[in-house]
C-alpha positions in Angstrom: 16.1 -136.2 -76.3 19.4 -137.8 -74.9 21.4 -135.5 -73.3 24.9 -135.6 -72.8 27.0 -133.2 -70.4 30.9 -133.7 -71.1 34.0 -132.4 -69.9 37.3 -132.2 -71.2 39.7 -132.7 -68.4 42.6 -131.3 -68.8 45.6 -128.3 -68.2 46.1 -125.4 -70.6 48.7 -125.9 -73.5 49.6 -122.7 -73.9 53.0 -120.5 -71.8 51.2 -121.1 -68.4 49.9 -124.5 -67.9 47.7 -123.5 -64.8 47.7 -125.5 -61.9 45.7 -128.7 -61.0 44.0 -127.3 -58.0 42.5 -124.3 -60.1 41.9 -125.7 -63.8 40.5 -129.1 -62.9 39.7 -130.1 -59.2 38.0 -126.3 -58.0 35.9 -126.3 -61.0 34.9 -130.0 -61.6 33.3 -129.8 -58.1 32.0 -126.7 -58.2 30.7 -128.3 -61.0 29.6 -131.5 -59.9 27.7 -130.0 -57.0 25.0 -128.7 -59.6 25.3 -131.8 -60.8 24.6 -133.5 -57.3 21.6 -130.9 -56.6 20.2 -132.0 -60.4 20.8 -136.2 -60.2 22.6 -136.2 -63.0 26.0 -137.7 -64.2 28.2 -136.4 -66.2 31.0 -138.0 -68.0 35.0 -136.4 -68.2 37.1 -136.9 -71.3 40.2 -137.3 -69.0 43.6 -135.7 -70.4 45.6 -139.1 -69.6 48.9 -138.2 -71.3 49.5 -135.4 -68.7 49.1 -138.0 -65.8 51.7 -140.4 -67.9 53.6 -137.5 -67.9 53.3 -136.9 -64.2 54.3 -140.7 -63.7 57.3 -139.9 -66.0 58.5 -136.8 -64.3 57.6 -137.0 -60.7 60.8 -138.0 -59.5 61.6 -134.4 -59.9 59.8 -132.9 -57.8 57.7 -132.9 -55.1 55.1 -131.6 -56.5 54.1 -133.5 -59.2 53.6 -136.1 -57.2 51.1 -134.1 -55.0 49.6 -133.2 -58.5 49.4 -136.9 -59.4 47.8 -138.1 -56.1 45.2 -135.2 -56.4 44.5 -136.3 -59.8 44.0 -139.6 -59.1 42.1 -139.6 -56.1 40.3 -136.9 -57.8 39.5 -139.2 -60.8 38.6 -141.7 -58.5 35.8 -139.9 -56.5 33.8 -138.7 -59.7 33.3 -142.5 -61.1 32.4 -143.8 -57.5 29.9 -140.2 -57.6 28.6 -142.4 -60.8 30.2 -139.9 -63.2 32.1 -141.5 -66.7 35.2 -141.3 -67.4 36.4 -141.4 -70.7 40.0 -141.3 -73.4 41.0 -138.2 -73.7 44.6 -137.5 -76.0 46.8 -134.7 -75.8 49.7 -136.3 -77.0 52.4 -133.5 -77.2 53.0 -134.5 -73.3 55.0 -137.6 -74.5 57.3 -135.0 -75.8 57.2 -132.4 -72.2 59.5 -132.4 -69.4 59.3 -130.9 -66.1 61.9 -128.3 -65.2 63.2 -125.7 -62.1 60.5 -123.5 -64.2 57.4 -125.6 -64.5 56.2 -127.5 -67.3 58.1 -126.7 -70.8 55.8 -127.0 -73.4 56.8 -128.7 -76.5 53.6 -129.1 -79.1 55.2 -130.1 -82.1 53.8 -133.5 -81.7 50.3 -132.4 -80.4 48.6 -134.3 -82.6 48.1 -138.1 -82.2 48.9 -138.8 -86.0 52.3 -136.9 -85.6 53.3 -140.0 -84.2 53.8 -143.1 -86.4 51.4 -146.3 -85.9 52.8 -148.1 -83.7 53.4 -145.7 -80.9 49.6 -144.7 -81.3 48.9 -148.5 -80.6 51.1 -149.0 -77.5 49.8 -145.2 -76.4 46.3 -146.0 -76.7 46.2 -149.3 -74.9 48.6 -147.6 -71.9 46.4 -145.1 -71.5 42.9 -146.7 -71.3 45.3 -149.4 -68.8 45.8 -146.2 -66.8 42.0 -145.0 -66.6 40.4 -148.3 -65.9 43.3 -148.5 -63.2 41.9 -145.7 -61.3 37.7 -145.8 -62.4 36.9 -149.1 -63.0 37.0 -151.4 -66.2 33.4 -150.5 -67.1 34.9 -147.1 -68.5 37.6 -145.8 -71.1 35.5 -146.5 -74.5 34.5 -143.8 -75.4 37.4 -141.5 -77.8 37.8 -137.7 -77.9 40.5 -136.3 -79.6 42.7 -133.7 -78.6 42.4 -130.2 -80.1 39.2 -132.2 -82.0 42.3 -133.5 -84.6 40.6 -137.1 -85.2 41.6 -137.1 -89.0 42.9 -138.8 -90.6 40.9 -141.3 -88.7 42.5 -144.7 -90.4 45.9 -143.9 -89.2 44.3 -144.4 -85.3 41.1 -146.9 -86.1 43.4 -150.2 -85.3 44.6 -149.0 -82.3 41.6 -147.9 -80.8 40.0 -151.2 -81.7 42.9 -153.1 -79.7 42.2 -150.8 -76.7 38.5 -151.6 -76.6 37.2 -148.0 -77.8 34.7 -148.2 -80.6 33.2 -145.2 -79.7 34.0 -141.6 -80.8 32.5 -138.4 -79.8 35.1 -135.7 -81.4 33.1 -134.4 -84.6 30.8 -131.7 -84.6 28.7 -130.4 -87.8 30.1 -127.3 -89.8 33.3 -128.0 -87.8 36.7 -126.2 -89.5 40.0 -125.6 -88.3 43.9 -124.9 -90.4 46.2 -123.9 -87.3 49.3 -125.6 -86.9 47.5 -127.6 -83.6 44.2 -127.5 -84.8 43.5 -129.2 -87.8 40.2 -130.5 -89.1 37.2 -130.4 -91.2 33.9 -131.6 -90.2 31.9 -129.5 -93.0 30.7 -133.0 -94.4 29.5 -134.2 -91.0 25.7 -134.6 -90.6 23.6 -132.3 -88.1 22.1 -135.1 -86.4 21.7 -138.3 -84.5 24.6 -140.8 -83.6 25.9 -143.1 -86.6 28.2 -146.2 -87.5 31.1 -145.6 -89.2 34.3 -147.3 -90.2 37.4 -145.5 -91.5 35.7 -141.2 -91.5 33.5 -140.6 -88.5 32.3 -138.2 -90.9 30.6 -141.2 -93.3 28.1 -143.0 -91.9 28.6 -147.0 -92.7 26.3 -149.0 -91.1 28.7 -151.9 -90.9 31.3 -150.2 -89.7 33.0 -151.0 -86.0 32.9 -147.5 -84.6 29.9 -145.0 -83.4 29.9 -141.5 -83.7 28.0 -139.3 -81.3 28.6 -136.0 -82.3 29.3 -132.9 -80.5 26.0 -130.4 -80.7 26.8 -127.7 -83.0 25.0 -123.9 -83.7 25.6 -121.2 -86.4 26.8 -118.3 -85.1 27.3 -114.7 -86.5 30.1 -112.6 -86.3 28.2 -110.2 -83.6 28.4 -113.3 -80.9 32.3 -112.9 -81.0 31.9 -109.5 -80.8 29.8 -109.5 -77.9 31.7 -112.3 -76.5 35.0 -110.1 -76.6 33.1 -107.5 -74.7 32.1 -109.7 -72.3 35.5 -110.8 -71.4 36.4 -107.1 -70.8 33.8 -105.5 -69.0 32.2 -108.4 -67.4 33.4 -108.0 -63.8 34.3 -111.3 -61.9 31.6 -113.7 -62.4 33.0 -113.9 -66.1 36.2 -114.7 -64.8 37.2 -118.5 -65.7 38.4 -120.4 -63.1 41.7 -122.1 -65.1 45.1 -120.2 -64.2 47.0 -120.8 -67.0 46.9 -119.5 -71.0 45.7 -121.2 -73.8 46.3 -121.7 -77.3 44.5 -119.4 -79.1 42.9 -119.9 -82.8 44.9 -119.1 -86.2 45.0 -115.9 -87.3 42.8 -117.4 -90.5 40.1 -118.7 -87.8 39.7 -116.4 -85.7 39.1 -113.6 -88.6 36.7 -116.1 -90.0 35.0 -116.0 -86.9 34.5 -112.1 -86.9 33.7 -111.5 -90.2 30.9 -114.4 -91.5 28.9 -117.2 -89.5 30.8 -119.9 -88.5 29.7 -123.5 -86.8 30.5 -123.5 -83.1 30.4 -126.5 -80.1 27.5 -126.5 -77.8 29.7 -125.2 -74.8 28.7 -124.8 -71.4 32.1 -122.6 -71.4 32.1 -119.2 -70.2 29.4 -116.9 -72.5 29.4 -119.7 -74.9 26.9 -121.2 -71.9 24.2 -118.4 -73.7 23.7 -120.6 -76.7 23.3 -124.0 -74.8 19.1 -123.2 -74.7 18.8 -121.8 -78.0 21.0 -124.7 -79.9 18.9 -127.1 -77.6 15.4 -125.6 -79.2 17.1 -125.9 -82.6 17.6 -130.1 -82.3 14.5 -130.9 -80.3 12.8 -128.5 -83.1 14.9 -130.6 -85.9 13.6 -134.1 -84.2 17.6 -134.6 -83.4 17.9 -137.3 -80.5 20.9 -136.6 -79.3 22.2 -133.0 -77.8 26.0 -133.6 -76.5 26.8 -130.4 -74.6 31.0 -129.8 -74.2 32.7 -128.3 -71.8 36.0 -127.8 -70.0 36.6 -127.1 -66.1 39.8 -124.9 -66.7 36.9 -123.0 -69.0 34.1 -122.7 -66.8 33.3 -119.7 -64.7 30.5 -118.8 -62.2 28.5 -117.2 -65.1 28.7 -120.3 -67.2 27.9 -121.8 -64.4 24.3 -120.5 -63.6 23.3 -120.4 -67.2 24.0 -124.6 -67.0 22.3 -124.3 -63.5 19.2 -123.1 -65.2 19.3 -124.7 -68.3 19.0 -128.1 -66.4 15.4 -127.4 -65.2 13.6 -130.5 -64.0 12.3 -131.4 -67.6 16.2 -131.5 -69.2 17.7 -133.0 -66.0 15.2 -135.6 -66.7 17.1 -136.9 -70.1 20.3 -136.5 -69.1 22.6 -139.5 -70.4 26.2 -141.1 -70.7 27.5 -143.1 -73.3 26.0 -146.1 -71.9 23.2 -145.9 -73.9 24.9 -146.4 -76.9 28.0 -148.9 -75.8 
C-alpha cells in the first residue's frame, strides 16, 4: 500500500487568524521530527495566496515581513529535508488587507471559482512561480483545493494545465458539504485507487489530462462526534491543538448531519480524528485499495494526535510511505 502523509499549510480563516510561529512553523517541526526519527517524507499543500498576500501588504508593517522570511525559509528547509511541497488555494486572501488590528478577513471570494477565468489562470501560474521560487522546480504539481471546493472543476482545468499541475488530490469518497465556504459533493467519487480524469475528478476517463489521488475516507457514526466533543472538553492539555487562531466552523445543516446519522470523514491525523487513522487503514488494505492518503493540518495537530501518528507509523507502515512522485 502507498501511503501518503499530507499537510495543509496554512492560517485559520476564521476572527483570529493565529500566528505563523504557532499554527505552522511549531507544529510542522514538531511534526517533521517524527517524521525524521521514521525516514519518511511528507509532502505540504502550502497556502500560497497568504504569502502573496504577505508580499502585498508587508510594507505595512514590520511584521509581516518577519512572517514572510519565516515562511519562506521555513518552506525552504522542509524540501531540502526532502519533504514536497505542493499548490494549495485559499483564494479569499486576494481580497484581505492587513490593518493596525491584524489581518481583516474578507471570505466572500473564498472560493477559487468566485473569481472569473482569467484571474484563476494568471493566479495559478503566479502562484506555482512563487513555490518553485522558494523549493525547487521539481515541485508545485500537485492541486488541493481550498475548503475541498474543486467543483466545478472545468471552470479551473485550463489554468491548471498552463501552470504545469495535472495532478489533483482534493476529493474524498462520501464527501458533502452546503456552507457558504464549503461547497461540494463527492458522493459519486469511488472508494478506491488513483484515476484519470478530465473535466470531474469525480469520473474516471482514462484519456483524460488529470490524476486523481483521493483523500482516504471512513464512515463515521454520530457517537464519534459525540465523543469527539467530549474530548475537546475534558481532555486536559495534550488535546490541546497547537494553532492560535479560530476557524470556520461547519453549517449549521453539516454539522447536525454529523450528530444525528453516519457521515463520510477524511483520514486526519488531526487532533482525535488521529483514532481513526489505523482502523480506516485496515479497512483499504482489507478492501485491496493501493493507495491510503492521510490529511492533516499543522494549525490542527496537537500532542495527542501526535503520538497516535507516532505509533501508527510502526516500521511496517513507515516502510510504504510515499509522495506524489509515484504517480507524476
Amino acid at each position: 500500500m502507498n501511503i501518503v502523509l499530507t499537510l495543509d499549510y496554512e492560517l485559520f480563516f476564521g476572527r483570529r487568524t493565529g500566528s505563523v510561529e504557532a499554527c505552522i512553523v511549531a507544529p510542522t517541526d514538531a511534526l517533521t521530527c517524527i517524521a525524521k526519527a521514521k525516514r519518511v517524507n511528507l509532502v505540504f499543500f502550502v497556502d500560497v495566496a497568504y504569502i502573496a498576500a504577505l508580499r502585498r501588504e508587508m510594507h505595512k508593517d514590520a511584521q509581516l515581513q518577519k512572517d514572510h522570511d519565516q515562511i519562506c525559509r521555513h518552506i525552504e528547509q522542509l524540501a531540502r529535508e526532502g519533504h514536497e511541497i505542493q499548490l494549495h488555494i485559499h483564494s479569499h486572501w486576494e481580497d484581505c488587507s492587513w490593518s493596525s488590528n491584524g489581518w481583516q478577513m474578507d471570505t466572500r471570494r473564498y472560493r477559487l471559482h468566485d473569481f472569473d477565468e482569467a484571474d484563476i489562470a494568471r493566479l495559478a501560474c503566479s502562484y506555482v512561480s512563487i513555490l518553485r521560487e522558494l523549493a525547487g522546480p521539481d515541485h508545485a504539481y500537485v492541486y488541493r483545493a481550498g475548503g475541498w471546493v474543486v467543483q466545478p472543476f472545468a471552470k479551473i482545468r485550463q489554468a491548471l494545465l498552463a501552470a504545469g499541475v495535472r495532478i489533483d488530490s482534493t476529493v474524498f469518497a462520501g464527501g458533502q458539504a452546503e456552507g457558504n465556504e464549503h461547497l461540494f459533493d463527492f458522493r459519486s467519487a469511488r472508494r478506491g485507487n488513483a484515476w484519470r480524469f478530465d473535466n470531474d475528478p469525480c469520473s474516471p476517463d482514462a484519456g483524460g489530462d488529470f490524476i486523481e489521488v483521493p483523500i482516504a475516507s471512513i464512515d463515521v457514526p454520530p457517537s464519534f462526534y459525540w465523543r469527539f466533543a467530549l474530548h475537546k472538553k475534558m481532555g486536559g492539555s495534550d488535546t490541546k491543538a497547537f494553532g492560535d487562531g479560530n476557524a470556520i466552523g461547519p453549517s449549521r445543516s453539516d454539522l447536525m448531519k454529523k450528530m444525528l446519522r453516519t457521515t463520510s470523514s477524511v483520514v486526519s491525523m488531526d487532533g482525535y480524528k488521529s483514532t481513526l487513522m489505523e482502523t480506516a487503514y485496515q479497512q483499504y488494505r482489507k478492501a485491496g485499495i493501493a493507495d491510503f492518503v492521510v490529511i492533516g493540518h499543522p494549525k490542527a495537530l496537537s500532542p495527542f494526535s501526535l503520538k497516535h501518528l507516532d505509533h501508527f507509523l510502526d516500521s511496517d507502515k513507515a516502510r510504504h510511505v510515499r509522495t506524489y512522485s509515484i504517480y507524476h
